[in-house]
C-alpha angles and dihedrals in degrees: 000000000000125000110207135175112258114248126168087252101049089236113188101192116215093349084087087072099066114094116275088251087062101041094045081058094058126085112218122211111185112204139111126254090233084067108068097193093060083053102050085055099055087047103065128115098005135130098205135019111202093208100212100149126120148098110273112185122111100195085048087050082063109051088035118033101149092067089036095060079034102067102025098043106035087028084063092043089052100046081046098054083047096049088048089049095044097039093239125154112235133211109205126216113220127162135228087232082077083074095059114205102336125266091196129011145269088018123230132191096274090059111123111265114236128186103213091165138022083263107052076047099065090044103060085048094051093047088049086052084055094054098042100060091051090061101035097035101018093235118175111242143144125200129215122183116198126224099220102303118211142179140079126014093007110141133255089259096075116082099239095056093036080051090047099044090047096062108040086057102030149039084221129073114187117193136157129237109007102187103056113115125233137174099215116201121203103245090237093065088040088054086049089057094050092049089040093059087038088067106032091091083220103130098161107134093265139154124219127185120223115198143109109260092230121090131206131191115240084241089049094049097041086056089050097054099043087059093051096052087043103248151110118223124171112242107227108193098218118203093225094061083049112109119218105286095247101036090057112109108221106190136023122173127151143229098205097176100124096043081067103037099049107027093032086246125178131169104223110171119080126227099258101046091041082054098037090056093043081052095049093049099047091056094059093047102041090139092071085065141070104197093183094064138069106243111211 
């Protein structure tokens, strides 16, 4: 069962990839998380909900925090009040960006939380949600939190497919801070974490990090893409892609120790084939992108 936001044109986003057998065996239930009854209803007869809802976007969290907090924190709320009436177990999506630039490397799940933008924010409120109604209604959940997770079907606002798109129409790649440091997980590996926790039957409230344990700067990683693709694109930093100076998060990098030790959790896939096959994927379905805008 698939819970999906409601649009005039029932759209079903990248659900409509999957091959027709597949699809035909999915329920979809249109709503939106701000709306508890359409979540109740999804949630019905489950066992478990894999909350994945939210608005992502760092650069939107900015020009519109009010449905930003909207949706993460009270969605959560809502898919929480609906796992504690149904009886379902919930995983939780958090996000590294909840650490902020690091204050110790690599991070692991003790690090002090930091909202640097309206996003991270809502995050940290959504993830303390989490954890409250595991103490005060016992709950089960489990909570992952994703070290930027790239690959096939991600949208144009993440840096690896606005790099990629860039460079298969254009001489020019414009990008925002270079030097920032990220640990990118192939979304594969990032799937394998979720089921994995899905399955542990260990619904104890806690937190575990999926990444890589290896960082890369955006300029790094832009270099190592175009030499991948072949080409040789000049990088333009553009003041627009640029993040508040103090709200830009400057290095992630996980400890992701418990995640295999408890789960049983390990990143396969290396940095060039994750990127080859992400490469590979954007040019067939360039017309999902718009290279020439800034997408929020």
């Amino acid at each position: 069962r698939a819970f999906v936001r409601y649009t005039s044109r029932a759209e079903i986003g990248l659900l409509k990839q999957l091959p027709p057998k597949a699809l035909a065996n999915i329920e979809i239930i249109r709503g939106d998380l701000r709306d508890y009854s359409a979540v109740e209803q999804a949630a019905k007869d489950v066992d478990t909900v894999f909350h994945l809802g939210a608005l992502i976007s760092i650069p939107y969290s900015y020009v519109h925090p009010v449905e930003t907090v909207q949706t993460n924190v009270i969605g959560t709320m809502n898919i929480l009040e609906a796992c504690r009436k149904t009886g379902a177990k919930l995983v939780h999506t958090s996000t590294s960006e909840v650490y902020g630039t690091a204050l110790r490397v690599p991070i692991d799940e003790d690090h002090p939380l930091q909202g640097q933008s309206p996003y991270s924010a809502s995050k940290i409120g959504a993830d303390k949600l989490v954890e409250s109604y595991y103490r005060s209604f016992d709950v089960q959940t489990v909570t992952i939190r994703p070290f930027n997770t790239y690959g096939p079907g991600q949208s144009n606002r993440a840096v690896i497919p606005t790099i990629i798109t860039q460079a298969l129409s254009g001489d020019v790649v414009r990008l925002g801070n270079l030097e920032a440091i990220r640990d990118f997980t192939y979304l594969d590996d990032t799937v394998e974490g979720f089921l994995l926790a899905g399955k542990a039957e260990l619904w104890n409230g806690e937190t575990y990090n999926l990444g890589t344990g290896e960082e890369i700067s955006i300029g790094a990683i832009a270099e190592l893409i175009f030499k991948i693709m072949g080409k040789h694109p000049e990088i333009m930093v553009e003041q627009g892609r640029l993040r508040p100076e103090k709200s830009e998060v400057l290095r992630l990098i996980s400890d992701n120790h418990k995640a295999k030790a408890v789960l049983g959790w390990q990143p396969k896939s290396g940095m060039e084939e994750g990127l080859r096959r992400t490469i590979q994927w954007i040019s067939t379905h360039m017309d999902l992108y718009k290279p020439e805008e800034y997408g929020l």
